[in-house]
LUMSE-350832 format. One line per 8 residues: number of its first residue (from 1); their letters; for each residue x, y, z of N, C-alpha, C. Coordinates in Angstrom, 2 decimals. Example, Ala and Ser with C-alpha at 12.3 -4.5 7.8 and 13.67 -1.06 7.14 Angstrom:
! LUMSE-350832
1 = AS = 13.19,-5.69,7.80,12.30,-4.50,7.80,13.20,-3.30,7.80; 12.85,-2.25,7.08,13.67,-1.06,7.14,12.90,0.03,7.87
***
This chain:
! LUMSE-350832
1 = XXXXXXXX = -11.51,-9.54,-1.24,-11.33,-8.31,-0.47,-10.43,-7.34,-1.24; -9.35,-7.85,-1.43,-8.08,-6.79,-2.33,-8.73,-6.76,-3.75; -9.46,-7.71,-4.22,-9.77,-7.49,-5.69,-10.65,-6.64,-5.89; -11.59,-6.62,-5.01,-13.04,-5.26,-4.91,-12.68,-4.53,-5.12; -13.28,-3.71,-6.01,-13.80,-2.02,-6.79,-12.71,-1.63,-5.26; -11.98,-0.21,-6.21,-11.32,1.00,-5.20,-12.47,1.42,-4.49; -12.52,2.61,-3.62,-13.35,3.83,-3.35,-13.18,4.83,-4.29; -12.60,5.09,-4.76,-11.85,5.65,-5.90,-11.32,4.91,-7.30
9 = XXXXXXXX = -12.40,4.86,-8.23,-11.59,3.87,-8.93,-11.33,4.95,-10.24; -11.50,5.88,-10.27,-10.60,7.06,-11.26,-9.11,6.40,-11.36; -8.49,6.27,-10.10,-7.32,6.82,-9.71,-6.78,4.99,-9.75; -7.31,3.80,-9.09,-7.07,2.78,-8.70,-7.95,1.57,-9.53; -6.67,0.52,-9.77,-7.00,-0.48,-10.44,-8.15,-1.61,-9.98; -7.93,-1.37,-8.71,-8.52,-2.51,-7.36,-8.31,-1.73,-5.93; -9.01,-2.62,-5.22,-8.55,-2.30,-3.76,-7.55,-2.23,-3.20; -6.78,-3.61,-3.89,-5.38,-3.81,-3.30,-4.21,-2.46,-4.34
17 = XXXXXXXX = -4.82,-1.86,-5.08,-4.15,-0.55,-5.52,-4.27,0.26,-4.35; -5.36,0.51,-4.32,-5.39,2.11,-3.21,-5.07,1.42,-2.04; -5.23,0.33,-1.54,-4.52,-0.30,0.14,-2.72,0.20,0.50; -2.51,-0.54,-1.09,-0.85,0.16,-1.21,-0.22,1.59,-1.26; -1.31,2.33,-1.91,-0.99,3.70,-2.11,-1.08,3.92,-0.78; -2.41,4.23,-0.18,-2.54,4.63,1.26,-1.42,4.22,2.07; -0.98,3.21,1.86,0.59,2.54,2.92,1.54,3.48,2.75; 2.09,3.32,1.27,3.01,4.26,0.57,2.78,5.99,1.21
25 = XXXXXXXX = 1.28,6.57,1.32,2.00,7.77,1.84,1.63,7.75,2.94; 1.98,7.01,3.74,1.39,6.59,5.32,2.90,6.57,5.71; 3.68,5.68,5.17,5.40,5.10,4.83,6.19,6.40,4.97; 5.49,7.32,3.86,6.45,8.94,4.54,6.19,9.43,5.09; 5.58,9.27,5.95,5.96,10.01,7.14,5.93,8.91,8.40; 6.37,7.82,8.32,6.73,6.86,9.39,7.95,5.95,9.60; 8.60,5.57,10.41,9.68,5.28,10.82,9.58,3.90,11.39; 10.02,2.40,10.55,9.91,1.53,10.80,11.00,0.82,11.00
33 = XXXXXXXX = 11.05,-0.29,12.27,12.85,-0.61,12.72,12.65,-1.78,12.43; 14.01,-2.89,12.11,13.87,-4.23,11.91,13.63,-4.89,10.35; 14.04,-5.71,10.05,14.35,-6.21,8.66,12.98,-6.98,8.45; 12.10,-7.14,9.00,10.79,-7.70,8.81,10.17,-6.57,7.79; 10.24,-5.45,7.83,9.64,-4.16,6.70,10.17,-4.66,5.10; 11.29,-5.20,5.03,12.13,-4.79,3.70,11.22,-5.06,2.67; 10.43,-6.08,2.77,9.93,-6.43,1.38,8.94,-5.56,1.23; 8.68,-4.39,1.82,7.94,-3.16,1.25,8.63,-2.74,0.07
41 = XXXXXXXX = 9.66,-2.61,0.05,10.93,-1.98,-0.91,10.79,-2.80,-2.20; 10.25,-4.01,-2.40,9.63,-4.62,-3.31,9.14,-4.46,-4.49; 7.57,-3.60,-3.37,6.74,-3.49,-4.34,6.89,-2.76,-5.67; 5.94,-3.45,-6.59,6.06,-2.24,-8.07,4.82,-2.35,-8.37; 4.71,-1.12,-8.82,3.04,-0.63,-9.32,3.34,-0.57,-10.96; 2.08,-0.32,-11.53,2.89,0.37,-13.29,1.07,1.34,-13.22; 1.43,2.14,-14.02,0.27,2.64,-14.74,-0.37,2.20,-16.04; -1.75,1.94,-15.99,-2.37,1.02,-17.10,-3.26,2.41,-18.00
49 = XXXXXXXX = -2.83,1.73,-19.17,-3.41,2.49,-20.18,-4.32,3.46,-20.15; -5.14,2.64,-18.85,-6.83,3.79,-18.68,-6.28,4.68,-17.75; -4.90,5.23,-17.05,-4.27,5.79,-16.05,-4.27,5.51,-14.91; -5.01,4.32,-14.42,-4.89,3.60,-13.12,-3.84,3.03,-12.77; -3.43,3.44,-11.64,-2.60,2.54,-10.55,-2.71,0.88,-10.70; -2.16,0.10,-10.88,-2.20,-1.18,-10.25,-1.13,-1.66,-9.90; -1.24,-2.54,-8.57,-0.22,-3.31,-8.20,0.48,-4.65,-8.90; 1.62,-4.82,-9.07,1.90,-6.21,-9.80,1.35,-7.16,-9.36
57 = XXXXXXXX = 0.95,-8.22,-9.45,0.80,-9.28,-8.81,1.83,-10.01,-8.33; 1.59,-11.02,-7.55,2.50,-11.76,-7.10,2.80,-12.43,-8.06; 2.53,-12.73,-9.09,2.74,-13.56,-9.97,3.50,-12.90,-10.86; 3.78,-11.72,-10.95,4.34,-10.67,-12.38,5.97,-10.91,-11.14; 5.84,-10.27,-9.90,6.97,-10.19,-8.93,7.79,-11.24,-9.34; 6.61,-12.79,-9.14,8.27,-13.73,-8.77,8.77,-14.25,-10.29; 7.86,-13.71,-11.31,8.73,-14.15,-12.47,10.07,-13.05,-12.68; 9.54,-11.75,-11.95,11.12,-10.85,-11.78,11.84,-11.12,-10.61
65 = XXXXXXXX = 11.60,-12.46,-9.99,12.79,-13.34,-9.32,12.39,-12.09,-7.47; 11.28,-11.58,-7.29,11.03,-10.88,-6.10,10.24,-11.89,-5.08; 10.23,-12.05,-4.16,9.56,-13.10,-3.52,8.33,-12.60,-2.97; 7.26,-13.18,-2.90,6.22,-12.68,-2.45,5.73,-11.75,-0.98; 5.33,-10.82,-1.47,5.52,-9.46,-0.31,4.69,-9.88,0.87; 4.63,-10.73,1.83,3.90,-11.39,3.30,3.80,-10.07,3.71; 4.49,-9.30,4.29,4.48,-8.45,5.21,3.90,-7.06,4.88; 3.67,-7.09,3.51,3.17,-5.81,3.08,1.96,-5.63,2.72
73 = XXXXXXXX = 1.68,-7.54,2.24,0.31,-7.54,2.21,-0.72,-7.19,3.90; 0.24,-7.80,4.52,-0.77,-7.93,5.71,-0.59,-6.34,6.83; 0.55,-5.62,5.76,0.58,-4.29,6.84,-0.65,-3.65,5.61; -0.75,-3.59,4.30,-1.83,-3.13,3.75,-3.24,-3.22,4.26; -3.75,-4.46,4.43,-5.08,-4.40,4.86,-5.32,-3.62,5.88; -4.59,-2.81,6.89,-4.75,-1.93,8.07,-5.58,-0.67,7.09; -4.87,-0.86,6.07,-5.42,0.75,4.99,-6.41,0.34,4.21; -7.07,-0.80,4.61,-8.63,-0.91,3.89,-9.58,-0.07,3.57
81 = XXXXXXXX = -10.23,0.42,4.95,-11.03,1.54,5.35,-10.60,3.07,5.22; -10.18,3.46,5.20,-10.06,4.83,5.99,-10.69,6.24,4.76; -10.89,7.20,5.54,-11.04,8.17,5.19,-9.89,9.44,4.13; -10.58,9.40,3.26,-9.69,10.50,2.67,-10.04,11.49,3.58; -9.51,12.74,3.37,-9.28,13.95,3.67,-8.70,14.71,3.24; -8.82,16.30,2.75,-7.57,17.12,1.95,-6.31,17.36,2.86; -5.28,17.09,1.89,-4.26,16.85,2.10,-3.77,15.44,2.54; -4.38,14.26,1.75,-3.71,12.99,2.45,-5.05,12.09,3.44
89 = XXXXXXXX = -4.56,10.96,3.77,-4.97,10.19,4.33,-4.76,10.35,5.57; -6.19,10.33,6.58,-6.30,10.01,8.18,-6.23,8.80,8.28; -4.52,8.54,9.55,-4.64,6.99,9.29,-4.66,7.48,11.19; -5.36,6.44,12.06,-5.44,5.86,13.44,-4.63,4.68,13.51; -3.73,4.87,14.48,-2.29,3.68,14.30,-2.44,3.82,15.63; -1.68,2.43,16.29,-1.49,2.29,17.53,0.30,3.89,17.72; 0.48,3.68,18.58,1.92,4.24,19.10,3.03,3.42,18.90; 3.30,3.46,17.90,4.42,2.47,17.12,5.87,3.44,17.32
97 = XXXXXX = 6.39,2.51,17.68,8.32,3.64,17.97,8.35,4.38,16.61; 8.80,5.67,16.66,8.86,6.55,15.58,7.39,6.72,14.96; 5.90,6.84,15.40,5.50,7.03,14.55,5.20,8.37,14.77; 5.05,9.53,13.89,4.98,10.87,14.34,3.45,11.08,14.24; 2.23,11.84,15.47,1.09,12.10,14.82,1.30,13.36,14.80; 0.15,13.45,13.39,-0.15,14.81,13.44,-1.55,15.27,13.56
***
């Protein structure tokens, strides 16, 4: 599932690239409470030669002593699907405390 072709693969290494991106600007403009989020703060991407996005693996993380991201993987897959649109991503979220729609 995360390894499959982007929708975009100009821009993205894999799926699980653009799942994260989409989180990431989903993340600014949302307001999350409780220490269950932190290992978002984790993640690291790098840019690959061909200019794609990719995510580290879990395997690149815990040799830099990061523990494997549970919670980010499984808040990512919410950003499987969705629609681009100009200006950003349409994301449909439940009514989460702090989330602002626009």
């Amino acid at each position: 599932m995360a390894g499959t072709s982007a929708d975009n693969s100009d821009d993205f290494y894999n799926k699980r690239a653009e799942m994260f991106w989409r989180q990431k600007e989903w993340l600014n403009t949302s307001l999350l409470e409780g220490n269950d989020w932190l290992d978002l703060l984790d993640l690291r991407y790098k840019i690959q030669s061909d200019k794609k996005i990719k995510i580290k693996s879990k395997e690149e993380m815990i040799k830099e002593s990061i523990q494997s991201p549970d919670v980010a993987d499984a808040l990512s897959l919410t950003f499987y699907d969705l629609p681009f649109q100009s200006g950003g991503v349409k994301v449909f979220l439940p009514q989460w405390k702090g989330y602002n729609k626009k």
